[in-house]
C-alpha positions in Angstrom: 0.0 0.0 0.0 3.2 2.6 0.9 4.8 2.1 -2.3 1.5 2.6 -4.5 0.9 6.0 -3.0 4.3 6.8 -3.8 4.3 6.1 -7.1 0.8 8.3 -7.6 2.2 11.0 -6.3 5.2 10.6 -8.6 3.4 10.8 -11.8 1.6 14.0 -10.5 5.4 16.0 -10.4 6.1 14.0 -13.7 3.5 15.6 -15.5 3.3 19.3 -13.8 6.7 19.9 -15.1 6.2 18.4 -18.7 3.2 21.6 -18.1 5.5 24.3 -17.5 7.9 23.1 -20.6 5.2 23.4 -23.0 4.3 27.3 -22.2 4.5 29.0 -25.4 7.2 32.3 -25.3 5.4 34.9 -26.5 8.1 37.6 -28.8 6.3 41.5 -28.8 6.5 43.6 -32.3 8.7 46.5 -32.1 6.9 49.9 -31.2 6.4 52.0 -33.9 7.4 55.5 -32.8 6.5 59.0 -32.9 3.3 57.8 -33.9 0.7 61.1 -35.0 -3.1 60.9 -37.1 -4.9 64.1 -38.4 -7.8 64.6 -39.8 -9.3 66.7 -41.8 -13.2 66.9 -40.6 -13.9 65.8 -36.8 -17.7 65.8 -37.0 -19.8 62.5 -36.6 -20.2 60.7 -39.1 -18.6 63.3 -41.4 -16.5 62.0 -44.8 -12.5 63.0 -44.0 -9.3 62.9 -44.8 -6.7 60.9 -42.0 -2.9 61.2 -42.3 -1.0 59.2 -40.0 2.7 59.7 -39.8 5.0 57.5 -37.6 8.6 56.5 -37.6 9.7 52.6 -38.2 12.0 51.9 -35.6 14.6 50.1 -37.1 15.8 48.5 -40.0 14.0 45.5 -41.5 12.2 44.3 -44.5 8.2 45.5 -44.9 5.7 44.3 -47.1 2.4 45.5 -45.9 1.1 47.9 -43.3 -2.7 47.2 -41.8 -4.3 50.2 -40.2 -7.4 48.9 -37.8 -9.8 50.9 -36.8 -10.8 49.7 -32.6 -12.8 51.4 -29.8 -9.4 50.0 -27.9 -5.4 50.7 -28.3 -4.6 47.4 -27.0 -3.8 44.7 -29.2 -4.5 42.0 -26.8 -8.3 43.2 -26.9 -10.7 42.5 -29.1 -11.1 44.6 -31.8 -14.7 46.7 -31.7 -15.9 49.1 -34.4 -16.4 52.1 -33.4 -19.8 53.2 -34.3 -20.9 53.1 -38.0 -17.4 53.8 -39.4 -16.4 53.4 -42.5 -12.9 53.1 -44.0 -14.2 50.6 -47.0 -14.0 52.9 -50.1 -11.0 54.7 -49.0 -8.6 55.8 -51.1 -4.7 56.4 -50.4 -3.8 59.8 -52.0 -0.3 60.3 -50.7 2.9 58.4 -48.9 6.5 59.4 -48.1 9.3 57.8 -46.5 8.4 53.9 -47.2 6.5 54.3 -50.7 5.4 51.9 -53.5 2.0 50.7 -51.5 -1.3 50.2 -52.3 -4.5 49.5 -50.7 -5.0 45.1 -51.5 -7.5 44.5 -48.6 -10.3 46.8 -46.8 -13.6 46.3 -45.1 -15.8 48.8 -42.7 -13.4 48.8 -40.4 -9.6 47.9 -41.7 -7.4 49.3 -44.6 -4.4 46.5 -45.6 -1.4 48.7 -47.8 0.7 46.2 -49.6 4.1 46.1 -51.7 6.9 43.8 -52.7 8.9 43.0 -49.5 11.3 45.5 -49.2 14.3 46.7 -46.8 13.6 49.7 -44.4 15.5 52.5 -42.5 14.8 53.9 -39.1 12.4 57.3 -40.7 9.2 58.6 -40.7 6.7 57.7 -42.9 3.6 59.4 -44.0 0.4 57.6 -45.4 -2.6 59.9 -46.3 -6.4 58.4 -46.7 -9.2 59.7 -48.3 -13.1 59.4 -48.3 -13.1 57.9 -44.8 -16.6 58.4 -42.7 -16.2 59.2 -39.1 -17.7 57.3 -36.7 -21.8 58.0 -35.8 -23.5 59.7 -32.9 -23.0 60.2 -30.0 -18.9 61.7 -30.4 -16.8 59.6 -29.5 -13.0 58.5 -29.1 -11.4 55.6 -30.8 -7.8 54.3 -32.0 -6.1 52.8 -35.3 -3.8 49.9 -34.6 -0.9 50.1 -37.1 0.6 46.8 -37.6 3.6 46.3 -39.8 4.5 43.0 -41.7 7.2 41.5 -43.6 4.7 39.2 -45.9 2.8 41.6 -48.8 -1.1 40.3 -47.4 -0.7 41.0 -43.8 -0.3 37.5 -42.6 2.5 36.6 -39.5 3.5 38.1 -36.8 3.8 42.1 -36.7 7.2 43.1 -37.1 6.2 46.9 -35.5 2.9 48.0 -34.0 1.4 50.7 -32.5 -2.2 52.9 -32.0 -3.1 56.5 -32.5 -5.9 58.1 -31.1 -8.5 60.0 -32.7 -12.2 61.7 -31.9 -15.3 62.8 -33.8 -17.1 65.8 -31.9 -20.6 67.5 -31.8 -20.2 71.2 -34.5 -21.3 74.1 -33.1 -23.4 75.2 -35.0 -23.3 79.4 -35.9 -26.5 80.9 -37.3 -27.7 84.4 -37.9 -29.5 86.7 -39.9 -29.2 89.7 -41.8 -32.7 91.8 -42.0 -33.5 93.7 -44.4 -32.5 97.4 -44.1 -34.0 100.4 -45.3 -33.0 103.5 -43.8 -35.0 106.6 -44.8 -35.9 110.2 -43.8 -37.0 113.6 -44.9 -36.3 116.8 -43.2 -35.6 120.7 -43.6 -31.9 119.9 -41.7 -30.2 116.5 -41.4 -26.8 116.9 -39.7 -26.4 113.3 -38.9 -28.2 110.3 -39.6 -32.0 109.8 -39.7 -32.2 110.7 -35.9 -31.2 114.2 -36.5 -33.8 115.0 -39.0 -35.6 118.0 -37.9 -38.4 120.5 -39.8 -41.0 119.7 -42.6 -42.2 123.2 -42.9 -40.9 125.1 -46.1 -41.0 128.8 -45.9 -40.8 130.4 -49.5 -41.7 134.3 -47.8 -43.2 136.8 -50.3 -43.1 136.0 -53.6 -41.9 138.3 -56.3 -41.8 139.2 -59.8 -38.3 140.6 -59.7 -36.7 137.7 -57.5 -36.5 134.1 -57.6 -37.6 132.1 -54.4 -35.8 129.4 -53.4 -35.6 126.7 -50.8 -34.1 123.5 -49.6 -35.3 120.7 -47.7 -33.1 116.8 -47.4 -33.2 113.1 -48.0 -31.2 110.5 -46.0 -31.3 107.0 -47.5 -29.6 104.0 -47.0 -29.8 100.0 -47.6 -28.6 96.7 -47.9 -31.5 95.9 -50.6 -29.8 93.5 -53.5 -32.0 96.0 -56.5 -31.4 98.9 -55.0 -33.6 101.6 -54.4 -35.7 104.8 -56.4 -37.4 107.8 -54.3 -39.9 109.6 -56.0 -41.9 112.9 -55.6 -46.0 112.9 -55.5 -48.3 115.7 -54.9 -49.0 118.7 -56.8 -47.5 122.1 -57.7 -48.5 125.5 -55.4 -52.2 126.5 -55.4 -54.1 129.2 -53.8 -57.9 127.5 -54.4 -58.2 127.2 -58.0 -55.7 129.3 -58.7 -51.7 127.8 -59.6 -48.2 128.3 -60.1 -47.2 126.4 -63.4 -45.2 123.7 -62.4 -42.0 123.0 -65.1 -43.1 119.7 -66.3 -39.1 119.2 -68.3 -36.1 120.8 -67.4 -36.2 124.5 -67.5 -33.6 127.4 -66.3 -35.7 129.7 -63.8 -36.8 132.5 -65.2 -37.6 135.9 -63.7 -41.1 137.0 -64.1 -42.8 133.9 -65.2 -44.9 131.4 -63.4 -42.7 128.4 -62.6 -42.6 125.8 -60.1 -39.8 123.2 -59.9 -37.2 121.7 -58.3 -33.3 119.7 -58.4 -30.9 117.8 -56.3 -27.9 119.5 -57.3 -26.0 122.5 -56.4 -27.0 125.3 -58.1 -25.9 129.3 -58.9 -29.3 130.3 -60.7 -30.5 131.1 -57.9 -27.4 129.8 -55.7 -29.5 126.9 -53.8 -28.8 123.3 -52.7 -26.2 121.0 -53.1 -24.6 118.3 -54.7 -25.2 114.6 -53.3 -22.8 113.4 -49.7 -21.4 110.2 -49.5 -23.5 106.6 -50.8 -24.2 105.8 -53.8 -27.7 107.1 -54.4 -27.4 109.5 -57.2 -30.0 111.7 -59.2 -32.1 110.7 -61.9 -31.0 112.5 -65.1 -34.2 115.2 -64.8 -33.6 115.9 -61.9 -29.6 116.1 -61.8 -28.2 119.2 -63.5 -27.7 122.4 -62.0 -30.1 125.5 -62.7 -32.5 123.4 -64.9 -35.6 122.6 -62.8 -38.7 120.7 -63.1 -41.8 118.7 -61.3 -44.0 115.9 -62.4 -45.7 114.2 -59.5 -44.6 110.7 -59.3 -41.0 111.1 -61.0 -38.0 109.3 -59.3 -36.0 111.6 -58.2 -33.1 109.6 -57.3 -31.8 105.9 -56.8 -29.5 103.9 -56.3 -28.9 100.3 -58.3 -27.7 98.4 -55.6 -27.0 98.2 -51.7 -25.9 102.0 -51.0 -24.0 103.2 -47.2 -25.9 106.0 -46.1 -26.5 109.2 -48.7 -27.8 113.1 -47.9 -29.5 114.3 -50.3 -30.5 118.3 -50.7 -33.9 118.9 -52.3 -33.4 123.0 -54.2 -37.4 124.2 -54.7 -37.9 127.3 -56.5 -40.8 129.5 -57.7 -40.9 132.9 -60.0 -44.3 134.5 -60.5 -45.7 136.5 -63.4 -47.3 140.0 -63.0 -50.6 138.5 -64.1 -50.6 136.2 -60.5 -53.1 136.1 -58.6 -53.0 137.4 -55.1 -53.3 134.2 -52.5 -51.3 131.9 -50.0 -49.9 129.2 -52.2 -49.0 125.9 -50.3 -47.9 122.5 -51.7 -47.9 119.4 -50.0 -44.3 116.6 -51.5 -44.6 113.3 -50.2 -41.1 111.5 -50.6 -41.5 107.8 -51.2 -38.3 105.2 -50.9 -39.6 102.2 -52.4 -36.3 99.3 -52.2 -36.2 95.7 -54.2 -34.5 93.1 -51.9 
């Protein structure tokens, strides 16, 4: 019975150490170094360019390279996706350092480079992908093993290895709005912009058969309107009850002594009145744009501008000669100054 227990007990060491003699010896790739990945669009699921640059380590003989896209560096882990990624219709557009690949082998998930098994040096190597789509909502981070081999279809053991790491992220997303602007007012005195407009009363005084009257009054206008703008005049010459003052329905020099109503935008010496358009680009219409001819035709455009205009002051010139043969009255008008602009 003693020696049958020992015996047992024999065959139990025997075949514990025949155990640990069989252990396989695992040998680790070479670390790939200086190891980098750009790319060119970081939004989820966005199509984008990835450049990964790294430096081979030292010198041996490499004939493929396979780039796998994980949600884990490690390559003792097992390999997950990352979220609807897609690297299966990518393209390689550029490579320095170790040239001559090409892409033999990809799927959703894994690009394969490949070339005639070739001697390295210890540099740094560029490879550049296109038409790669990122990963899908929510962002997230994730890595590219880069495995290099000395058989052309990525088969045996890695000779170098290593994993970059890349994210997608969320845009923000910038929105705004540009109204549409139409800055416009009419005033006896504008000294700044439209807030400064002040006065709607003309005052001719007596009128005269041996002097010309003459006033002013101004425009301010301004937009961002694509078309442009056009201002025109309405209402009706000066009038005493049934009784007028001719109003100069083409361009005509004032004249002493007859009855004329009429106005201009320019600067003029006959009588010396008004003056000549500030700043922007709204100008006057031809009728109404040369100096000492006047006229008046409710609903003429009196000025415009064919496009978006920064901010113009215009100065209105009115005047009004009599005849001997006028009546006797008050004489009031009433100009209404439409801006009318075509976004």
């Amino acid at each position: 019975m003693h020696k049958l227990k020992f015996v047992l007990i024999g065959s139990m060491l025997a075949l514990f150490v025949n155990l640990i003699l069989v252990s396989p010896i695992t040998i680790q790739a070479a670390e790939l170094n200086d190891r980098s990945l750009a790319i060119s669009n970081s939004a989820v699921s966005g199509t984008s360019i990835y450049n990964f640059t790294f430096t081979l380590p030292n010198n041996t003989s490499i004939g493929s390279i396979g780039f796998l896209f994980c949600t884990e560096p490690l390559a003792v882990e097992i390999c997950i996706t990352p979220t609807n990624i897609d690297v299966s219709h990518a393209m390689l557009i550029s490579q320095s350092g170790e040239t001559g690949f090409a892409i033999t082998e990809q799927d959703a998930n894994m690009i394969l480079i490949s070339r005639p098994p070739a001697g390295t040096h210890a540099e740094q190597v560029q490879y550049v992908f296109s038409n790669i789509t990122n990963p899908s909502y929510p962002p997230q981070t994730f890595f590219v093993r880069i495995s290099t081999y000395t058989s052309d279809d990525g088969t045996g053991s890695a000779v170098n290895y290593g994993a970059v790491a890349t994210s997608t992220a969320t845009g923000v997303y910038i929105n705004t709005q540009v109204p549409p602007i139409l800055d416009f007012c009419v005033g006896l005195v504008i000294t700044g912009n439209c807030s400064t407009a002040t006065g709607y009363f003309v005052q001719f005084g007596d009128f005269s058969t041996l002097r010309t009257a003459s006033a002013t009054s101004m425009m301010e206008v301004g937009t961002n309107a694509k078309s442009g703008i056009i201002i025109t005049v309405n209402g009706t010459t000066m009038t005493s009850g049934n009784y007028i003052i001719n109003n100069l329905t083409a361009q005509t020099p004032s004249t002493i002594g007859t009855s004329q109503f009429g106005l201009n935008l320019r600067a003029n010496t006959n009588p010396i009145v008004g003056s000549d358009p500030i700043a922007g680009s709204t100008i006057p219409t031809a009728a109404y744009d040369v100096p000492n001819q006047y006229q008046f035709n409710s609903g003429d455009v009196v000025a415009y501008a064919p496009g978006p205009t920064n901010l113009t002051k215009l100065t209105v010139s009115y005047i009004v000669n009599i005849s001997t043969s006028q009546t006797v009255g008050i004489y009031d008008s009433t100009l209404t100054y439409i801006c009318t602009a075509s976004f």
